[in-house]
C-alpha positions in Angstrom: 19.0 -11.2 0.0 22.3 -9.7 -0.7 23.3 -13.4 -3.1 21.5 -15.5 -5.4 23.3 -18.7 -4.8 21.8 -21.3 -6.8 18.6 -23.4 -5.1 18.2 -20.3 -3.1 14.1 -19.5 -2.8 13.0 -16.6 -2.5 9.1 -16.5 -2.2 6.7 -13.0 -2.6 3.1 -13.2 -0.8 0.7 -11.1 -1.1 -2.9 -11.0 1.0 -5.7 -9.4 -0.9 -9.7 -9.5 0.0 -10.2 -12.3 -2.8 -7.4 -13.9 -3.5 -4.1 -14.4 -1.8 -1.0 -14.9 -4.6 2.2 -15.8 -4.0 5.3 -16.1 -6.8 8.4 -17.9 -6.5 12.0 -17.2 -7.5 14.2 -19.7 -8.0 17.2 -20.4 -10.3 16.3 -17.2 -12.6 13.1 -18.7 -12.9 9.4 -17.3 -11.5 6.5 -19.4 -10.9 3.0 -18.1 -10.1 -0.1 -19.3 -7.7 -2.9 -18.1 -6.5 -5.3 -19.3 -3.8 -8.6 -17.9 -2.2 -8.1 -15.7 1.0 -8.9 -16.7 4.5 -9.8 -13.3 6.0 -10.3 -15.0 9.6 -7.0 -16.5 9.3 -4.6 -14.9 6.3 -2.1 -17.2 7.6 -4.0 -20.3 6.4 -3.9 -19.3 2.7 -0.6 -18.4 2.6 0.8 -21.7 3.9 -2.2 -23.7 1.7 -0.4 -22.0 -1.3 3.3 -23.1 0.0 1.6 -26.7 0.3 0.0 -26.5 -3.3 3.6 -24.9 -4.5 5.7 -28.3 -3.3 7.6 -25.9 -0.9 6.1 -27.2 2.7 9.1 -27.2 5.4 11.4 -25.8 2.9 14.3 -22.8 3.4 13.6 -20.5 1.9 13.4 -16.3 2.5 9.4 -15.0 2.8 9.1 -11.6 1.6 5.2 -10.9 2.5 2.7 -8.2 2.0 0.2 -8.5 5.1 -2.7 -6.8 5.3 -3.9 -7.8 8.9 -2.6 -4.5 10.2 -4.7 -2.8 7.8 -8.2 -4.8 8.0 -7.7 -4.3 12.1 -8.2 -0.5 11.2 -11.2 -0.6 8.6 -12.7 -3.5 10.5 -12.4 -1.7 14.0 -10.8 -4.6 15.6 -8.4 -3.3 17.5 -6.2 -4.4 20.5 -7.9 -2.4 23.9 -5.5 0.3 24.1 -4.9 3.0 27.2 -3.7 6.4 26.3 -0.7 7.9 28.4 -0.4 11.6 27.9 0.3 14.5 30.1 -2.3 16.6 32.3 -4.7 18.5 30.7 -4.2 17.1 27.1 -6.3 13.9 27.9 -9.0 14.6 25.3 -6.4 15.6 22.4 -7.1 12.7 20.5 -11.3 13.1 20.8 -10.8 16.7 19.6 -8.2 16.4 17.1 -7.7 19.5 14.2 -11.7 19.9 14.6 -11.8 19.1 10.8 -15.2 18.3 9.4 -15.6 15.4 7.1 -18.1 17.2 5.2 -17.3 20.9 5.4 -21.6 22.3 5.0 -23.1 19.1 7.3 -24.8 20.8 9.9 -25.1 17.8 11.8 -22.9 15.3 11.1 -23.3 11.9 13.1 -21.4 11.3 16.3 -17.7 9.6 15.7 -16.8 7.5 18.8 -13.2 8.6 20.1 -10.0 6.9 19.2 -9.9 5.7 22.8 -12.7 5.8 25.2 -12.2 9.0 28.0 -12.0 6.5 30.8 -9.1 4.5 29.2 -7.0 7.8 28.9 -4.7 8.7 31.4 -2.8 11.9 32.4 0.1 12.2 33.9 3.5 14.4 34.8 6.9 14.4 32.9 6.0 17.3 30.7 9.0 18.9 28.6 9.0 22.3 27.0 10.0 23.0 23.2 13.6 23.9 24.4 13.6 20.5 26.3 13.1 22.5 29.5 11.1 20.3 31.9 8.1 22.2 32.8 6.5 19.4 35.0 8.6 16.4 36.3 7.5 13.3 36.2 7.7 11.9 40.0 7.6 8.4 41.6 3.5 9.5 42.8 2.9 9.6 39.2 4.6 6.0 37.8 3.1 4.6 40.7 -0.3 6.1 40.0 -0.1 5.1 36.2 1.0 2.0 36.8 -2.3 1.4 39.3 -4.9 3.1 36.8 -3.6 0.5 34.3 -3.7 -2.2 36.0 -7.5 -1.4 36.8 -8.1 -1.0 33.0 -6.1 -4.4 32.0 -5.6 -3.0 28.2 -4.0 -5.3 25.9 -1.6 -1.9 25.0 -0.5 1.1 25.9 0.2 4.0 24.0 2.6 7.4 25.5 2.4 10.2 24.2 3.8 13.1 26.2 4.5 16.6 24.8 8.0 17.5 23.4 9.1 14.2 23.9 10.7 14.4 20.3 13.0 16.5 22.0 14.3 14.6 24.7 12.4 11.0 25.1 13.6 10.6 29.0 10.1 10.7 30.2 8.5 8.5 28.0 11.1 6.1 28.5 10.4 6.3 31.9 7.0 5.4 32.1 7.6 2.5 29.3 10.4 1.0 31.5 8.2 1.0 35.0 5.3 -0.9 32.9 5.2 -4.7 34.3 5.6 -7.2 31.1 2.5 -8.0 29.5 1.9 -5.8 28.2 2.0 -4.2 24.5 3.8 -0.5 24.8 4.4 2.4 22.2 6.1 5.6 23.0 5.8 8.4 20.4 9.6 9.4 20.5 9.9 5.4 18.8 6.8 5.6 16.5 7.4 9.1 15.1 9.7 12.0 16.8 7.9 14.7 15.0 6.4 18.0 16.3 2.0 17.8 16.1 1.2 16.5 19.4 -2.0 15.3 17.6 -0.9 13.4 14.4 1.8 11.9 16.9 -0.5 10.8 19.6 -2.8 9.1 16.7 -0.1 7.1 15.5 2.0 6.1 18.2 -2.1 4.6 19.2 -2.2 3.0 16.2 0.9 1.6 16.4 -0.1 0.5 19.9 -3.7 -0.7 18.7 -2.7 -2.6 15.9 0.6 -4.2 17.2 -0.5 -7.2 19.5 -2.7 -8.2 15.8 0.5 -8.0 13.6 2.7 -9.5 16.4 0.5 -12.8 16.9 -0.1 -12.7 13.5 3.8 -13.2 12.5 4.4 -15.4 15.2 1.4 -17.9 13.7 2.8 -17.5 10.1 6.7 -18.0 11.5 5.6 -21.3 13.6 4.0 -22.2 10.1 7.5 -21.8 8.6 10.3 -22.7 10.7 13.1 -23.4 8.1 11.9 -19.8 6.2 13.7 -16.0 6.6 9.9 -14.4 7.3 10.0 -9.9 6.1 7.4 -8.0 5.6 6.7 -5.1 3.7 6.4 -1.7 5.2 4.4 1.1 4.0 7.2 3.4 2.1 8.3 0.3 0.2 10.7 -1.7 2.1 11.0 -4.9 3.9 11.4 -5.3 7.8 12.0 -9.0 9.7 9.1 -10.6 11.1 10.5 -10.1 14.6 10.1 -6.5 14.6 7.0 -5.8 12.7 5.3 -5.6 15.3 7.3 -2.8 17.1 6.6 -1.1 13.4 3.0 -2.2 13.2 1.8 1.6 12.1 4.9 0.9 8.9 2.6 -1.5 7.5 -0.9 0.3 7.4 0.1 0.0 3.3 2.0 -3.0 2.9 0.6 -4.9 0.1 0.1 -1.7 -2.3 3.6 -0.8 -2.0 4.6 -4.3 -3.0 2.3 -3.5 -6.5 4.4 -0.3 -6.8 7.9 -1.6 -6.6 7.0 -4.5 -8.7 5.2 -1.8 -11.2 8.5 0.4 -10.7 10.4 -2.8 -11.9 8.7 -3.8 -14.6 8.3 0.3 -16.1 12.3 0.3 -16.1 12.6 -2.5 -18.2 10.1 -1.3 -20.5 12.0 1.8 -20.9 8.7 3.1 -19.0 10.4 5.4 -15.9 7.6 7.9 -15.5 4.1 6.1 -15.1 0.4 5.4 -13.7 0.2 3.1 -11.9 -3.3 1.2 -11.4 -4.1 -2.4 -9.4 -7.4 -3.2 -9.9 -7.9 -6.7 -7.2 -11.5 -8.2 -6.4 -12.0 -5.5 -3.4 -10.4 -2.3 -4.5 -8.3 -0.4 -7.1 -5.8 1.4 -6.1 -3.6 4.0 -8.3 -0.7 5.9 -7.7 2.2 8.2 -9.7 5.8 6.5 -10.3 8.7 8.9 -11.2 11.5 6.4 -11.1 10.7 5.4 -8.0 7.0 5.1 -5.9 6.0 9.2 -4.4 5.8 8.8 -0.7 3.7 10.9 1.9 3.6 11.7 5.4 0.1 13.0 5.2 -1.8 9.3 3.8 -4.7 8.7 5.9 -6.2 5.3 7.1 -9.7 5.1 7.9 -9.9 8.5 8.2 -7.1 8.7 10.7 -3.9 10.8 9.9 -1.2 8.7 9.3 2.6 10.7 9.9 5.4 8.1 9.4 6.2 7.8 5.5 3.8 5.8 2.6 3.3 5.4 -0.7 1.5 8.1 -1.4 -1.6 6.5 -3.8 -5.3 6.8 -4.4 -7.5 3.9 -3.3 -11.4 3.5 -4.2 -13.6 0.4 -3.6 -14.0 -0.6 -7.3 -12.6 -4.0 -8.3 -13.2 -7.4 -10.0 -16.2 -8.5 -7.0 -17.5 -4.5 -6.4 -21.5 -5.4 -6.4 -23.8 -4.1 -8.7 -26.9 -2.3 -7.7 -29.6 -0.3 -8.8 -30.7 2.6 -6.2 -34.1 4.2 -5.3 -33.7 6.9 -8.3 -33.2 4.0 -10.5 -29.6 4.8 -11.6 -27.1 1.7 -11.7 -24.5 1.7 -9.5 -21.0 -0.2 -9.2 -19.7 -0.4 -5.6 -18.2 -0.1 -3.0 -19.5 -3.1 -1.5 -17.6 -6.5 -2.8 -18.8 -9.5 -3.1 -14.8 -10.6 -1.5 -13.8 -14.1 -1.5 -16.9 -15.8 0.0 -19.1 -15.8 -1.8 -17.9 -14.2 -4.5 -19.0 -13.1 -8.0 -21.8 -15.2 -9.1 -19.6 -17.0 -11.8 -17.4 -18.2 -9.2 -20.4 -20.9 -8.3 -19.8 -20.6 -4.7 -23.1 -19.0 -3.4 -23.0 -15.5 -4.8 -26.5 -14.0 -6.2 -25.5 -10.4 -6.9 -23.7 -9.7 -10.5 -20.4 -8.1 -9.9 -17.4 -6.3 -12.6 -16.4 -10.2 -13.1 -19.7 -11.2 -14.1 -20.0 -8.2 -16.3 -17.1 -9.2 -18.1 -17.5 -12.7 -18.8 -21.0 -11.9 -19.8 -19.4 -9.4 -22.4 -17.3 -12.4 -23.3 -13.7 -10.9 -21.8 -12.9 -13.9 -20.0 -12.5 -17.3 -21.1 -14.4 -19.4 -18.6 -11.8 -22.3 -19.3 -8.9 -20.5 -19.0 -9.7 -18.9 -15.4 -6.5 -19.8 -13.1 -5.2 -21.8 -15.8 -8.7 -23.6 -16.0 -7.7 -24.7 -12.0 -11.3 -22.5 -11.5 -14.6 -23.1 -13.8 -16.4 -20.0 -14.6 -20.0 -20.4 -15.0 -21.6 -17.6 -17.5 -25.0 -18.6 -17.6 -25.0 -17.8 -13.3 -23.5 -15.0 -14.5 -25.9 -13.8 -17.6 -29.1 -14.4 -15.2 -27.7 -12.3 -12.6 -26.8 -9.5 -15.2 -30.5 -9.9 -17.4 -31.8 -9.5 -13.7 -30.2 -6.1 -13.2 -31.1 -5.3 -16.5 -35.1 -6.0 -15.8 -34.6 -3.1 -13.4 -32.9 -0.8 -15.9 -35.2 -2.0 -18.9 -32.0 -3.0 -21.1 -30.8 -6.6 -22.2 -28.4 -8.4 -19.8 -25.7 -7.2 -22.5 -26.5 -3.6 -22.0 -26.4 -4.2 -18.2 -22.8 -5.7 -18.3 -21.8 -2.8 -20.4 -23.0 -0.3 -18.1 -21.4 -2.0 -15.0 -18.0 -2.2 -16.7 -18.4 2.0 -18.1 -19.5 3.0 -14.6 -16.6 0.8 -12.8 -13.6 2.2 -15.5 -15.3 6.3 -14.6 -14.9 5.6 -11.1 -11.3 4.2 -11.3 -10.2 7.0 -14.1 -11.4 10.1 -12.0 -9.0 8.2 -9.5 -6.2 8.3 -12.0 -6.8 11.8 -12.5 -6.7 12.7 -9.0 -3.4 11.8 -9.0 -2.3 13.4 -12.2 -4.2 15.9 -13.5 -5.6 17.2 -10.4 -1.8 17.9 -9.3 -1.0 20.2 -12.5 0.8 16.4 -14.3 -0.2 15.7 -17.5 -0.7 11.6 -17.6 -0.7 12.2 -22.2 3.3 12.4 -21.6 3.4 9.3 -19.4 2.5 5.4 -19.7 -0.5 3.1 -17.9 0.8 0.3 -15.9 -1.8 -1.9 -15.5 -1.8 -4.8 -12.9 -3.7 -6.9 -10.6 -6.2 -9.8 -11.1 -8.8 -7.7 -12.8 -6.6 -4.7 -13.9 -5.9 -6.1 -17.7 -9.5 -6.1 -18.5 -9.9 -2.4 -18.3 -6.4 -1.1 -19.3 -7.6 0.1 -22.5 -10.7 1.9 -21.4 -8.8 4.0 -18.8 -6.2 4.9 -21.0 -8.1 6.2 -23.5 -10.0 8.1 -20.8 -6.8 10.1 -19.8 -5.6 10.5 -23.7 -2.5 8.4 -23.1 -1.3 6.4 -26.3 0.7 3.8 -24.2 0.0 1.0 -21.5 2.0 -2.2 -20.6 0.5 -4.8 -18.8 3.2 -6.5 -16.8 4.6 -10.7 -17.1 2.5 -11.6 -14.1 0.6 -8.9 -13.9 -1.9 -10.6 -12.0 0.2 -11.6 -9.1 2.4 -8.0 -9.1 2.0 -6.8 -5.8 3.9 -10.3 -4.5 6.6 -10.1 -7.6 7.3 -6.6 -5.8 7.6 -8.2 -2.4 11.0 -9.8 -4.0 12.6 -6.7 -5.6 12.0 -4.5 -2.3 15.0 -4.1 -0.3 15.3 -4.4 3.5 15.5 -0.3 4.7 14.4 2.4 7.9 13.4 5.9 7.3 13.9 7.7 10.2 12.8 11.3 11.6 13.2 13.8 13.7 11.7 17.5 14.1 15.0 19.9 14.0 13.0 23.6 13.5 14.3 26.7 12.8 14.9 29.3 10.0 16.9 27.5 7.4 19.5 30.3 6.7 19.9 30.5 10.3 20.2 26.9 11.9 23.8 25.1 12.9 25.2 23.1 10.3 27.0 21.7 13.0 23.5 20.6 15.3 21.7 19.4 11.7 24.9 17.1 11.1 25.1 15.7 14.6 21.6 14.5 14.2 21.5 13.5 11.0 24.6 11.2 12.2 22.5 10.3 15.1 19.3 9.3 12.7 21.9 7.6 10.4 23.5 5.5 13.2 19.9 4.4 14.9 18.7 3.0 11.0 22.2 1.4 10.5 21.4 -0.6 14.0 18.1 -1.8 13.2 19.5 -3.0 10.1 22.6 -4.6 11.5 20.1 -6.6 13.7 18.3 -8.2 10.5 21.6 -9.4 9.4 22.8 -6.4 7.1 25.8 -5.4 6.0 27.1 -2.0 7.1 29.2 -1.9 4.2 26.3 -3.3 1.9 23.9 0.2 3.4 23.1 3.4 1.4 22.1 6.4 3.0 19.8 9.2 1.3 19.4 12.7 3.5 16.0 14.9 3.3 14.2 17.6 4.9 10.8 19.4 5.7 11.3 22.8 4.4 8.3 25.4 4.6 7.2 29.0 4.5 7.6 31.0 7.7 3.8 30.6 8.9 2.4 27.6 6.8 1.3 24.0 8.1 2.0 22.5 5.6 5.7 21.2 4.6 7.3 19.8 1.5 9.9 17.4 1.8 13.5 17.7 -0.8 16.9 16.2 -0.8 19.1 17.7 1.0 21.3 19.5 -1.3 24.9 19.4 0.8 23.4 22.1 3.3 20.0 23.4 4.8 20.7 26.7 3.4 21.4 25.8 0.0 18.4 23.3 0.0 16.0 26.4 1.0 16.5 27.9 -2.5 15.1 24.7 -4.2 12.4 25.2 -1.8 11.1 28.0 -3.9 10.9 25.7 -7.1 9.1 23.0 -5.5 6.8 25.4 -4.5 5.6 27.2 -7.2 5.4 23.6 -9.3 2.8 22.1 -7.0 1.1 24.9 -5.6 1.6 27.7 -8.5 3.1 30.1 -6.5 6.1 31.4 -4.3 5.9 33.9 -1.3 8.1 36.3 0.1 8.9 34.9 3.0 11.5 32.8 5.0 12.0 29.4 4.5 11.7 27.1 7.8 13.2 23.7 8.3 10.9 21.6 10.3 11.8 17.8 10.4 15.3 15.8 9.2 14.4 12.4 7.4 17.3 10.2 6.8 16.3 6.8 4.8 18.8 3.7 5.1 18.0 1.1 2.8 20.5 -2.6 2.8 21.4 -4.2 -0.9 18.8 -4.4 -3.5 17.2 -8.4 -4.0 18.7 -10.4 -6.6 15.6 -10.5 -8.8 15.8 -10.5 -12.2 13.2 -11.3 -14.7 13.9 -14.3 -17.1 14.5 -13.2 -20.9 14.1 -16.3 -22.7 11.3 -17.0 -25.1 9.1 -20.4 -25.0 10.3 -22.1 -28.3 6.5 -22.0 -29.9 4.8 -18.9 -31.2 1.4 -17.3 -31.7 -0.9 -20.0 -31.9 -4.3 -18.0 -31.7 -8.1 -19.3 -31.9 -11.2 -17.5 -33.1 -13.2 -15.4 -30.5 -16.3 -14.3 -31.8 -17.5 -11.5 -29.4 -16.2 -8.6 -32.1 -14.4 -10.7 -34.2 -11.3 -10.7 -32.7 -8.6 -13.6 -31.4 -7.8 -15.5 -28.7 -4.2 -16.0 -27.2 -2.5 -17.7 -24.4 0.5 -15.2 -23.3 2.9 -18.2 -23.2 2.1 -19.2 -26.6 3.5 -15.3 -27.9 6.8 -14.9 -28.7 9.0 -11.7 -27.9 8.3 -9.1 -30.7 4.6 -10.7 -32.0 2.7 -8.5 -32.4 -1.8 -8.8 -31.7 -4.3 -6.3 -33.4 -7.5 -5.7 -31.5 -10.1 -6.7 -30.4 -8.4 -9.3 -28.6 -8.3 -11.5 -25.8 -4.5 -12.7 -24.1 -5.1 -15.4 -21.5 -2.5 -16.1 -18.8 -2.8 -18.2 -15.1 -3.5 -15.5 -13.2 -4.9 -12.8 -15.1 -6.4 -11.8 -18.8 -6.1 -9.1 -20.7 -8.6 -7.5 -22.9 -7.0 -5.7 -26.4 -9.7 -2.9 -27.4 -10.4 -2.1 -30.7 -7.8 0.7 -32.2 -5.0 -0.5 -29.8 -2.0 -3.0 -30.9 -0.6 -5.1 -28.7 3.4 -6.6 -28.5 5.4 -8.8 -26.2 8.4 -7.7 -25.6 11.7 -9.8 -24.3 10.7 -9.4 -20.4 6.8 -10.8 -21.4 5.3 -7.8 -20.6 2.0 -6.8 -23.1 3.0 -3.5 -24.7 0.1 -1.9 -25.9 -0.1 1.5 -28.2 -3.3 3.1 -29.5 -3.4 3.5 -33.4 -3.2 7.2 -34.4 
């Protein structure tokens, strides 16, 4: 995607739990769908949109947010994967850091292992720190391997052997004497870092989840034989369908970090740089901090597994547009997490569902326009809706109004004490920053949460609905690589940290090269895992030209997130080296629809509504009010103004 040469298509997907939406660029123009998810098969709703789009057997490039690597891990339905490790450390990934969910549970239940015991295997070929091999791995041991493996018939195989991040040779080994068939992962290729544990968990995952996200891209490429087919990675850019599934653990977070570049995007032409972030969809909200670009993390977990290669580092809760509402045994109404997903869905959606959800809520508050759903392509059906709500409310003794109200207050406190986790919780002030609001359901509550962190400023974006798969197109194809490299940080070889930064550099250049990328067209960024002489835990800061100068920024860094310095050395513990290829050429149309700001009575509060297209750059909307789009709405509280700017995007202020 280094050219835009006219006719060229470039289409974003995006999976969710409801709905799967997909936006095409073309000719500086952007076009918007949406279809219902197949959660069996995500692949069928994705190529039922390209049909409904006119784009069936057309070239195109696919830039796609999958989420089938994800739903393998919350669902549990994972490849049968046999555990390679050395002798004695068999058990390592049953026992873990012996960290308790629930720190005063006396008894907590019983957690089945990762891998069963009899599926994991130990073995020779074990390395010292210094790369000093304390136990060779012999012929007697491939062999016996080889024979225990064959009796288990796994669909993978994961290696993990100790200190292999300092020299690989054993791992390789073992990979290489495998017979074809099967699905391998060696934890010098998933992540060369020290923490035998965090390592062995996700060179499994990758192992687990890699045969699902394989098949998976080979379905959706047969689907699409004249299409380019990437997919999103975790940290925010794009890998080709071909090796996803060597990076299956890279894409654990792939269709949030769409949301974020697409809500990075959209910020910077705002003049928004530092922001909340918050995508509400129909299963889940999630919400993340943006300071010019999406915060990333090596310590996101999945399912309650650690996760160490690099991801957007967000905050995700089960709140959104189908979270069921329920009353429980002490009476008190509840909101979540369950969702009512795609099938049935919300009771509005006429498709079966009985229990009211946020969506009914709001249409029974009168926030949606139930002929303007999916640009009236989906009838909403608020009397459903109002009997399912006056039915909560006979269990809370209140009107069905007074029950929508209370589902849509306790939904917008669960997702702002998510906001603040990521803000205030860290020592940010979110007053100085805006609210980015996206998502199917996200524009109905963008008010409400704002005023619940005291900030004066929120932007909904132009598709806001459809976000995450805008952001699919203005990701850019890139690696980030690592390597441990410890020592103290006034003391190690500028010489050794250069070599393998060049080494790091070079093996992300390749991978790219083998996508069809430029070496010319590459950028290269440096970084590195600096810590206290004793800690853990390690914070990771651009390198500043040498280890050694980078170890007095350390300092700063640490006192601004934890409050504190000590008086002690600084230690470098991993190099990170990120090699991204040229940026997409996505940019968002300017030009305004020659009418202008028709608007029609609305009667809940008095206020107006307003079709988005029908606003033209600069008019300006008073709340209450209702703005009405394809594939989203958004709800203008009273006390807030509302503007489109030249992009499309809703900028809202609060009054005073």
């Amino acid at each position: 995607m280094s050219h835009d040469p006219k006719g060229t298509i470039f289409l974003g997907v995006d999976t969710g739990g409801t709905f799967t939406d997909l936006v095409v660029y073309r000719d500086g123009s952007l076009t918007a769908h949406k279809v219902l998810s197949t959660p069996h098969e995500p692949d069928e709703a994705i190529l039922t949109g390209i049909r409904e789009l006119g784009l069936e057997g057309a070239e195109m490039t696919v830039i796609h947010g999958s989420t089938v690597a994800t739903n393998a891990v919350l669902e549990g339905k994972l490849a049968r994967t046999a555990f390679v490790t050395n002798r004695g450390f068999g058990d390592i990934l049953t026992i873990g850091r012996q960290a308790r969910t629930h720190l005063y549970e006396l008894q907590p239940p019983a957690v089945a292992p990762p891998v069963p015991r009899g599926s994991c295997l130990e073995t020779g070929g074990r390395m010292g720190p210094g790369g000093e091999v304390v136990e060779d791995l012999t012929a007697q041991d491939i062999e016996a391997v080889v024979a225990a493996l064959e009796g288990l018939a796994p669909e993978a195989v994961a290696i993990s052997l100790l200190f292999s991040f300092v020299d690989a040779r054993f791992e390789q080994r073992l990979a290489g004497a495998l017979p074809p068939g099967w699905f391998v992962s060696t934890s010098a290729a998933v992540l060369p870092e020290y923490g035998e544990y965090e390592r062995g968990i996700a060179t499994w995952l990758n192992a687990a989840v890699g045969p699902r996200v394989a098949g998976y891209m080979g379905r959706l490429t047969a689907g699409l034989p004249r299409a380019r087919v990437a997919v999103m990675q975790s940290s925010g850019e794009t890998v080709s369908a071909r090796q996803a599934g060597e990076r299956a653990v890279h894409m654990l977070l792939s269709g949030p970090a769409g949301g974020l570049a697409g809500a990075g995007l959209v910020g910077r032409l705002a003049g928004e740089t530092r922001t909340l972030s918050f995508d509400m969809g129909g299963t889940s909200t999630d919400v993340a901090l943006i300071d010019g670009s999406p915060r990333l993390t090596t310590e996101g977990r999945v399912a309650g597994y650690p996760v160490g290669v690099p991801m957007v580092d967000m905050h995700t809760i089960g709140a959104g547009g189908g979270s069921v509402a329920w009353v429980d045994a002490g009476g008190m109404l509840r909101v979540g997490p369950e969702s009512a997903g795609a099938v049935p869905g919300p009771v509005c959606y006429g498709a079966g569902g009985t229990r009211p959800t946020v969506t009914d809520a709001n249409l029974v508050l009168g926030r949606l326009v139930p002929g303007a759903f999916l640009g009236g392509r989906m009838g909403l059906d608020p009397q459903a809706a109002g009997r399912a709500l006056a039915g909560l409310g006979d269990s809370l003794g209140m009107s069905a109004g007074e029950a929508a109200a209370g589902v849509v207050r306790v939904a917008n406190e669960h997702m702002a004490r998510a906001l603040r986790v990521i803000s205030v919780e860290r020592g940010i002030d979110p007053r100085t920053m805006a609210l980015v609001s996206f998502g199917g359901a996200g524009g109905l509550h963008v008010c409400a949460l704002a005023e619940a962190l005291c900030m004066g400023r929120a932007l909904v974006p132009v598709h806001g609905g459809v976000l995450s798969a805008l952001g699919m197109l203005a990701a850019a194809p890139g690696r980030r690589l690592s390597r441990t490299f410890s020592g103290p940080a006034l003391e190690v070889s500028p010489e050794a940290v250069e070599q393998a930064f060049r080494e790091l550099e070079s093996e992300g250049r390749g991978q790219l090269e083998r996508e069809g990328v430029e070496a010319a067209a590459m950028s290269m960024e440096r970084s590195v895992d600096l810590r206290y002489a004793g800690q853990s835990f390690a914070l990771t800061l651009p390198l500043a030209g040498t280890v050694a100068a980078t170890a007095g920024a350390f300092h700063t860094a640490h006192a601004a997130r934890y409050g504190h310095t000590l008086e002690r050395a600084v230690e470098l513990v991993n190099l990170r080296v990120a090699v991204s290829g040229p940026v997409p050429p996505l940019r968002l149309p300017r030009e305004a629809p020659p009418q202008g700001g028709a608007t029609s009575p609305w009667r809940p509060g008095g206020g107006v509504e307003v079709a988005r297209d029908s606003l033209a750059p600069g008019q300006e909307l008073a709340g209450p009010a209702i703005v009405t789009e394809t594939v989203a709405t958004t709800y203008v509280a009273a006390g807030w103004h509302c503007r489109l700017d030249d992009y499309r995007n809703l900028v809202l202020r609060r009054e005073g």
